[in-house]
C-alpha positions in Angstrom: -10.7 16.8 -20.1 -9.5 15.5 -16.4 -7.3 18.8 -16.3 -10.5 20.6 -15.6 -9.3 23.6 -14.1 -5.9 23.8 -16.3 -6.2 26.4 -19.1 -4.4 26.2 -22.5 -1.3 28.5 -21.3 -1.0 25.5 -18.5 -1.0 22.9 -21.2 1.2 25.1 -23.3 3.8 25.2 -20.8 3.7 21.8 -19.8 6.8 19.7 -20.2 5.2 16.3 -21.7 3.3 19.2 -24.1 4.4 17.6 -28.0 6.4 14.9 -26.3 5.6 11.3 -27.4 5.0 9.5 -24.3 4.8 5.7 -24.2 2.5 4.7 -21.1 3.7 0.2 -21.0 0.8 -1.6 -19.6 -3.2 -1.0 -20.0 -3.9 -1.8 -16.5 -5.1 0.8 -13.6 -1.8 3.1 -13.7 -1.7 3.2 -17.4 -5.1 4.0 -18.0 -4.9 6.9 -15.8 -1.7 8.5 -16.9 -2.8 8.2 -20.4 -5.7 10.7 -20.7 -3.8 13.0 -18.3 -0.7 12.8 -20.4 -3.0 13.4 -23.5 -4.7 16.2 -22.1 -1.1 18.2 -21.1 -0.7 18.4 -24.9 1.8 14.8 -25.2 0.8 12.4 -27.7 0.2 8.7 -26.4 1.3 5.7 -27.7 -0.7 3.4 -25.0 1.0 -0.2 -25.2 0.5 -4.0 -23.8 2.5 -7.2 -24.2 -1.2 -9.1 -23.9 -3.4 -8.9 -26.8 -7.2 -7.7 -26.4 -8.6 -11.3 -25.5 -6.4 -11.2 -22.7 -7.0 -7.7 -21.7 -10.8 -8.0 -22.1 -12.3 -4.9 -20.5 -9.6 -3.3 -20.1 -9.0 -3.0 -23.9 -12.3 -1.7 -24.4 -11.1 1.0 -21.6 -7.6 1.4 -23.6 -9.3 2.0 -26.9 -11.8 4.7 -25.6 -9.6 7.0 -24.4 -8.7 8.6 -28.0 -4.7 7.6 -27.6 -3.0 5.3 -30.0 -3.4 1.9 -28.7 -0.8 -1.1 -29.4 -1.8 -4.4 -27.9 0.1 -7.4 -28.1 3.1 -4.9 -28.8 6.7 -6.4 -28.7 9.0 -4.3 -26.5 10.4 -3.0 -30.0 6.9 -1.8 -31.3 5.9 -1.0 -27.9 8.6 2.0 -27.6 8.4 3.0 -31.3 8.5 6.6 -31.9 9.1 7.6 -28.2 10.4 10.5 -26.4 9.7 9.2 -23.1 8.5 6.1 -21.0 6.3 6.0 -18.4 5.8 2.1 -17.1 3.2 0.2 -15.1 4.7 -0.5 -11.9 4.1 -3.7 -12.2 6.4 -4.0 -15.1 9.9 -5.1 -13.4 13.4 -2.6 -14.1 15.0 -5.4 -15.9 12.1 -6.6 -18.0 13.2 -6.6 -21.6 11.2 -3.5 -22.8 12.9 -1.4 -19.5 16.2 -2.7 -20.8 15.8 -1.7 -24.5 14.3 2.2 -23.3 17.9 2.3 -21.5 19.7 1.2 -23.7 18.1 3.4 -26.7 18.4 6.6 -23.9 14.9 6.8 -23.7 13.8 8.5 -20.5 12.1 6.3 -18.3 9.7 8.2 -15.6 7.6 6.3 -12.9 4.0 7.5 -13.1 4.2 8.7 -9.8 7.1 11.3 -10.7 5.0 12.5 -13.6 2.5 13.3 -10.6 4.9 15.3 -9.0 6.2 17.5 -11.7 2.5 18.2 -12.6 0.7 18.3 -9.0 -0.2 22.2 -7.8 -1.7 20.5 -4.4 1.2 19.6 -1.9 2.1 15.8 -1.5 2.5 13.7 1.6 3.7 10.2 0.7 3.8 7.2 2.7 5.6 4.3 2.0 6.9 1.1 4.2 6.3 -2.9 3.9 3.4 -2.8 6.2 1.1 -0.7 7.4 1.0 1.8 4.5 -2.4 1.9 3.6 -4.0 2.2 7.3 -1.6 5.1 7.9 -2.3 7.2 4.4 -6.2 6.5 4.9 -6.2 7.6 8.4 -3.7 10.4 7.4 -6.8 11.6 4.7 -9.3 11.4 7.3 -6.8 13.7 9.6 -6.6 16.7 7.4 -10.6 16.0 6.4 -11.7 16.8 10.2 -9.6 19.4 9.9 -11.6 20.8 7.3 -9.0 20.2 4.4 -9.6 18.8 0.8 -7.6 15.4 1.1 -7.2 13.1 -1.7 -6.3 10.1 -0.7 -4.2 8.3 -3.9 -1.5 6.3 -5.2 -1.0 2.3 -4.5 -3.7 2.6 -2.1 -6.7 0.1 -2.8 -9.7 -0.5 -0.4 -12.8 -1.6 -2.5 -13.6 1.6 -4.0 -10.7 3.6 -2.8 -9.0 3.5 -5.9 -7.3 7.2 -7.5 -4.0 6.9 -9.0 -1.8 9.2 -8.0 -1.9 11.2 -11.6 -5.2 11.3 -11.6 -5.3 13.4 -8.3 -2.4 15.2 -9.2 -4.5 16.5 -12.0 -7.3 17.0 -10.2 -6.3 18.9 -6.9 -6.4 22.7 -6.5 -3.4 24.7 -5.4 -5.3 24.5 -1.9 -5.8 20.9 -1.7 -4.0 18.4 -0.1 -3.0 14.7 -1.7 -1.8 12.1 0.5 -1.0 9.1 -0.9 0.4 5.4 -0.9 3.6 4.9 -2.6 5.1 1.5 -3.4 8.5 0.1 -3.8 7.6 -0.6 -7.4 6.5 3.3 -7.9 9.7 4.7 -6.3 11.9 2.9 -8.9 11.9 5.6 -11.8 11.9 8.6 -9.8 14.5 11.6 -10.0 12.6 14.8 -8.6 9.7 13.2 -6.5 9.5 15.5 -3.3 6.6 14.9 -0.9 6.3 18.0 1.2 6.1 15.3 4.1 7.1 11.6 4.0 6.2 9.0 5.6 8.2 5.6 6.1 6.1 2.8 8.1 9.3 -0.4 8.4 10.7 -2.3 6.1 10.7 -6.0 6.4 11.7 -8.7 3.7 8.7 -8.9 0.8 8.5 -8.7 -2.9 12.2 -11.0 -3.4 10.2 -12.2 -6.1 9.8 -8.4 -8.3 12.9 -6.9 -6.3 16.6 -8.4 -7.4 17.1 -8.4 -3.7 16.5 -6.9 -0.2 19.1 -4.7 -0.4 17.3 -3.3 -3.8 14.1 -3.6 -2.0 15.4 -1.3 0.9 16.9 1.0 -2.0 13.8 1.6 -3.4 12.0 2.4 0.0 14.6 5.4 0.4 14.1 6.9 -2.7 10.8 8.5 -1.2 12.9 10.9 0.5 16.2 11.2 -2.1 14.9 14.5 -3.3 13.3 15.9 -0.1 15.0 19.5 0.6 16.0 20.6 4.4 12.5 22.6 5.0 10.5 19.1 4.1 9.3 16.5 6.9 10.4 13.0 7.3 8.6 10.5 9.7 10.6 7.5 10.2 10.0 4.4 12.5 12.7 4.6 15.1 12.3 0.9 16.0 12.6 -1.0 12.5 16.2 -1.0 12.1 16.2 -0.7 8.1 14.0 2.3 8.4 15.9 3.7 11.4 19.3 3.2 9.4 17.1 5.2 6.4 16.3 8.2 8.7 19.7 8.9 10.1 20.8 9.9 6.8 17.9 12.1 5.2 18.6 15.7 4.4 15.1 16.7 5.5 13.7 17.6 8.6 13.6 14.0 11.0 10.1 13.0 12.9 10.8 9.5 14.2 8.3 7.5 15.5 8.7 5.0 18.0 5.7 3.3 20.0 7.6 3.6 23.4 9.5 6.7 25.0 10.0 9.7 23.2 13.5 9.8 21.5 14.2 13.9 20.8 12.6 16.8 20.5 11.3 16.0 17.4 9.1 12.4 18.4 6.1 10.8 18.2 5.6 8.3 21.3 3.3 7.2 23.8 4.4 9.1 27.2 2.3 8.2 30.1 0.6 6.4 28.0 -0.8 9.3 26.1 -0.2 9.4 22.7 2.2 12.2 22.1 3.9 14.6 19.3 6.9 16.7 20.2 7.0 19.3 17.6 9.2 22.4 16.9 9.0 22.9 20.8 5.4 22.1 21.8 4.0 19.1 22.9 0.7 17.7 21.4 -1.1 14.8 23.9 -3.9 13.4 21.4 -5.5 10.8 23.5 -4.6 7.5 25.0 -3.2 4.9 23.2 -5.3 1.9 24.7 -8.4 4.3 23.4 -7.4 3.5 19.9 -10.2 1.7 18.0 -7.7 -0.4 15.9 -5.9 -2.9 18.0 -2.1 -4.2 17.9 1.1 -2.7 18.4 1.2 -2.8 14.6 -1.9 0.0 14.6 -0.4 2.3 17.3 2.5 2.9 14.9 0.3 3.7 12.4 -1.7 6.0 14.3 2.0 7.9 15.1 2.9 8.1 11.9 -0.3 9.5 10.7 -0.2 12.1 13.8 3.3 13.2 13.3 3.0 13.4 9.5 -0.4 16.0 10.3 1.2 17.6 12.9 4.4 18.6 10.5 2.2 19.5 8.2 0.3 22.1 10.3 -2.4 20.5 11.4 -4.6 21.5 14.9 -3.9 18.9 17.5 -7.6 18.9 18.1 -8.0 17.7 14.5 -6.1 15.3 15.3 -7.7 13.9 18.5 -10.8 13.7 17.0 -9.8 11.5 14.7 -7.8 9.3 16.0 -11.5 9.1 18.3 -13.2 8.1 15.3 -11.4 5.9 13.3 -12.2 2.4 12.6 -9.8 0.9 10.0 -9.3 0.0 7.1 -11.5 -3.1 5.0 -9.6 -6.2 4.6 -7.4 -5.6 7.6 -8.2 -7.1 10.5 -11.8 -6.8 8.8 -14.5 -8.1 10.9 -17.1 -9.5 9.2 -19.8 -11.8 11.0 -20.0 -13.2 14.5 -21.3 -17.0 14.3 -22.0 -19.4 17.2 -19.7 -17.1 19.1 -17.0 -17.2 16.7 -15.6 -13.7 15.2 -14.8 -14.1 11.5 -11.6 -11.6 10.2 -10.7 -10.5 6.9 -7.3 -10.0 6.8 -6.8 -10.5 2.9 -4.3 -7.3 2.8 -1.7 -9.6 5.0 0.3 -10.4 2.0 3.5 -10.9 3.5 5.2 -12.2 6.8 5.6 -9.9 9.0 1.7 -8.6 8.6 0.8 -12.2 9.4 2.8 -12.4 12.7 1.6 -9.3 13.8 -1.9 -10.1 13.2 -1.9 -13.0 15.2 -0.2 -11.0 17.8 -3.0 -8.3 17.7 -6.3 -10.5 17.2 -6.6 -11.2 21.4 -8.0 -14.4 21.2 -7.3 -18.5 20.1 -7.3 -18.3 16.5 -8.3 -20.4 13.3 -5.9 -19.8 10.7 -6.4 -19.9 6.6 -3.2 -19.2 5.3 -1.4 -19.4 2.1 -1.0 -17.7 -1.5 1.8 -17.4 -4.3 4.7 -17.4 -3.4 7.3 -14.1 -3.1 10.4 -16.2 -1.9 9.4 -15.8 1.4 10.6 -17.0 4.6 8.5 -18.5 6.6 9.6 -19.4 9.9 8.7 -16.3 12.0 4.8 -17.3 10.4 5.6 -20.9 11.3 6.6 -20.0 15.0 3.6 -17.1 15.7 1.3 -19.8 14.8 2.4 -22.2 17.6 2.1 -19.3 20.2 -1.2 -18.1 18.9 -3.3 -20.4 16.9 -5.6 -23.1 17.4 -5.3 -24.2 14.0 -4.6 -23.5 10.3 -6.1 -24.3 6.8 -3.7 -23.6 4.3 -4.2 -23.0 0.5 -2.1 -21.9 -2.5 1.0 -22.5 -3.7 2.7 -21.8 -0.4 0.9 -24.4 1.8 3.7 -26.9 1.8 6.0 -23.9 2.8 4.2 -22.7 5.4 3.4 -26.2 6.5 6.8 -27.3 6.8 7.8 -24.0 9.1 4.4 -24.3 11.2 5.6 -27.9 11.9 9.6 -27.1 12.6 8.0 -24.7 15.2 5.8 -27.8 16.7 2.7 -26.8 15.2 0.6 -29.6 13.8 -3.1 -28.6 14.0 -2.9 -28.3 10.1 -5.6 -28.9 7.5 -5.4 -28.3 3.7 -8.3 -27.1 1.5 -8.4 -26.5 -2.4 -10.9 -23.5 -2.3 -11.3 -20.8 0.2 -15.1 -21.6 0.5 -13.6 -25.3 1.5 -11.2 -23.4 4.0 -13.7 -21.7 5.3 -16.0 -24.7 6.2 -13.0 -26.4 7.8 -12.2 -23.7 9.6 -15.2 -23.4 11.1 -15.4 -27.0 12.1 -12.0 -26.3 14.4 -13.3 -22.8 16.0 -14.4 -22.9 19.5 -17.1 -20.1 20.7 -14.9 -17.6 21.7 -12.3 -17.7 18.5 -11.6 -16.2 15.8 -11.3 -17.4 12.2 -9.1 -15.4 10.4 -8.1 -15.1 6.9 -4.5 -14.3 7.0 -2.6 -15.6 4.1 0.9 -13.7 4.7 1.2 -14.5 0.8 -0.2 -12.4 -2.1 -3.2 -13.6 -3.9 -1.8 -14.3 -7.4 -2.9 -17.8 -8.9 -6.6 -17.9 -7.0 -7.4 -14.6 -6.8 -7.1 -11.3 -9.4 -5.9 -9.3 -5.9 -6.5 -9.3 -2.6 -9.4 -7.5 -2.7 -10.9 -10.4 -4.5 -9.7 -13.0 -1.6 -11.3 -10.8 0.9 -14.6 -10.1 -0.9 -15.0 -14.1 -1.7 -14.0 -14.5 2.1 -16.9 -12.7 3.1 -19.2 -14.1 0.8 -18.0 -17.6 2.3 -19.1 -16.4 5.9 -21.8 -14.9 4.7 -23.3 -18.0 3.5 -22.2 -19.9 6.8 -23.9 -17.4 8.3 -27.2 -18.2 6.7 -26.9 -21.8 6.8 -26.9 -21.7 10.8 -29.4 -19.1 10.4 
């Protein structure tokens, strides 16, 4: 049983107990809502369009749990029987098993809201284009010095830092605290979701190719704070103006954010240039900002978010302070990994979209060599196109996107450009246009699809690729 400290009066109660709850898609959400649905007393009807050759392990993993198990269902045998969907959030709103659930008046219910309604531990939520999973770790790590029970959850991946958001839900005690990554995909199918605190990063353009458009894209991003009540917390970013257009109308309690002057009483800003939270009348200085160990401008709104989402929540400013003092990022941003012949090689595989790209050259404080590309999300890339004529030395592009990103490098008067049809290939000819005292840096500004199961992948075979340079020249 994951409900391990749930007794059978819990289960009893429980509103998904004798329910027949179809969980769409054996990937990592599914296969944790599953068991925890199953063990609050609903019965499971575990489904997925591919068929067990396709799934491989993860069948093996679907079949285990003791659910009923439907691979290479049709949307019609998928949502046979059910009282109630819950959907990967991979699986878009107008995908042709979505559409049927609506139109049949199933109730559909992201896995994330499920969380919610059965989470005793408090939830503080961040959400944004960029930035999100920097701010939620160092948001755990926060509320850890402080001597708290954090688990950090949701969309959140970092090698092994993997916990869907249901699975801490069910695991945290009424004196715990969850902090989690939410996703623009996880906030479609939510009615009640309420994070006691939440946390919105900015908002640039990304995923045009699961979202219908921006404007649904922004839509989605709000919904983290729909349901919040006046005595919850939300932290905005004062200077992204889709974020800042989100926070003027929120019913909760406003913390913006903003990494110059202090806007209100109710800020997080760098004030002579000290860090700084004004909260319900007190001021909290938690160190300098230039003291930060992660670098950019990108980081130092991270690091206010993170602060003003522990300070609403009630935690010491001394907690705070210590670890802001001690934290040191995040793997596969702005990653390093070896330094070779006087060259510093960066994994930067979680820079899946423009915007992180542009910052990241902005932030890495040296001539760099760029490997950049990916699939493509109907981006636009001419702001990528533009940073890498004021920052790079050169660029080795890959994926689906090269010609893209190509063709925006060179209407910005960029032409040190290479192609390469591996990223051990990119890495080599990267490396043959670094001068001692670069950086080589993967930053693809594209998401991994096509080469690469994720961008964990990209960044582990990145290292491995250095890794072996660095042997080679001993």
């Amino acid at each position: 049983m994951l409900l391990l400290e749930r007794d059978m009066d819990t289960v009893e109660r429980s509103e998904f107990a004798g329910k027949r709850v179809a969980v769409l898609g054996a990937a990592r959400t599914g296969l944790a809502a599953a068991p925890v649905l199953r063990d609050l007393g609903a019965t499971v009807i575990l489904s997925d369009s591919a068929g067990p050759d396709a799934l491989g392990r993860r069948a093996e993993e679907a079949l285990a749990l003791g659910v009923e198990v439907r691979l290479g269902a049709t949307p019609a045998r998928a949502l046979e029987g059910a009282d109630l969907v819950v959907p990967s959030p991979g699986i878009r709103p107008d995908a042709a098993v979505l559409r049927m659930a609506f139109d049949r008046g199933i109730p559909i219910l992201s896995e994330i809201e499920v969380a919610f309604r059965i989470a005793r531990a408090p939830i503080l939520a961040v959400t944004g284009t960029n930035g999100k999973t920097t701010t939620t770790v160092l948001l755990g790590e926060i509320l850890r010095e402080a001597g708290r029970t954090a688990f950090v959850a949701g969309n959140v991946a970092a090698d092994e830092m993997k916990l869907p958001l249901v699975s801490a839900a069910a695991r945290a005690g009424e004196g715990d605290v969850i902090v989690a990554e939410i996703s623009s995909f996880q906030l479609m199918w939510v009615e009640r979701f309420r994070p006691a605190v939440g946390v919105l990063t900015n908002i640039t353009q990304d995923h045009l190719n699961w979202h219908r458009s921006f404007e649904e894209y922004v839509a989605a991003k709000a919904r983290l704070f729909a349901a919040q009540r006046p005595d919850d917390v939300a932290v905005v970013n004062a200077v992204n103006r889709h974020s800042r257009d989100i926070g003027r109308i929120v019913r909760s309690r406003r913390l913006w954010f903003d990494r110059g002057h202090c806007l209100c009483d109710d800020s997080a800003c760098v004030r002579n240039g000290q860090m700084t939270v004004l909260w319900n009348g007190h001021e909290h200085i938690l160190g300098r900002a230039d003291s930060l160990r992660i670098h950019g401008t990108h980081n130092l709104e991270n690091a206010l978010a993170a602060s003003a989402a522990a300070i609403a929540f009630g935690v010491p400013a001394d907690a705070v302070r210590r670890a802001l003092a001690q934290f040191q990022g995040v793997v596969h941003r702005m990653e390093p990994v070896a330094e070779i012949g006087g060259i510093l090689y960066i994994n930067n595989s979680m820079c899946t979209n423009v915007d992180a790209a542009v910052r990241s050259l902005e932030a890495v404080g040296r001539k760099a060599v760029v490997i950049a590309g990916g699939s493509d999300k109907n981006a636009d890339f001419a702001a990528y196109g533009t940073a890498l004529s004021h920052y790079a030395r050169h660029v080795v592009l890959i994926g689906q996107t090269a010609d893209a990103i190509e063709a925006a490098a060179r209407e910005a008067g960029f032409t040190a450009i290479t192609r390469a049809d591996s990223l051990e290939e990119a890495v080599r000819a990267a490396r043959a246009a670094a001068l001692p005292g670069d950086a080589v840096m993967l930053s693809p500004g594209c998401a991994s699809f096509g080469m690469f199961a994720d961008f964990e992948a990209r960044g582990q075979a990145f290292r491995a690729a250095v890794r072996a340079l660095a042997r080679e020249e001993g």
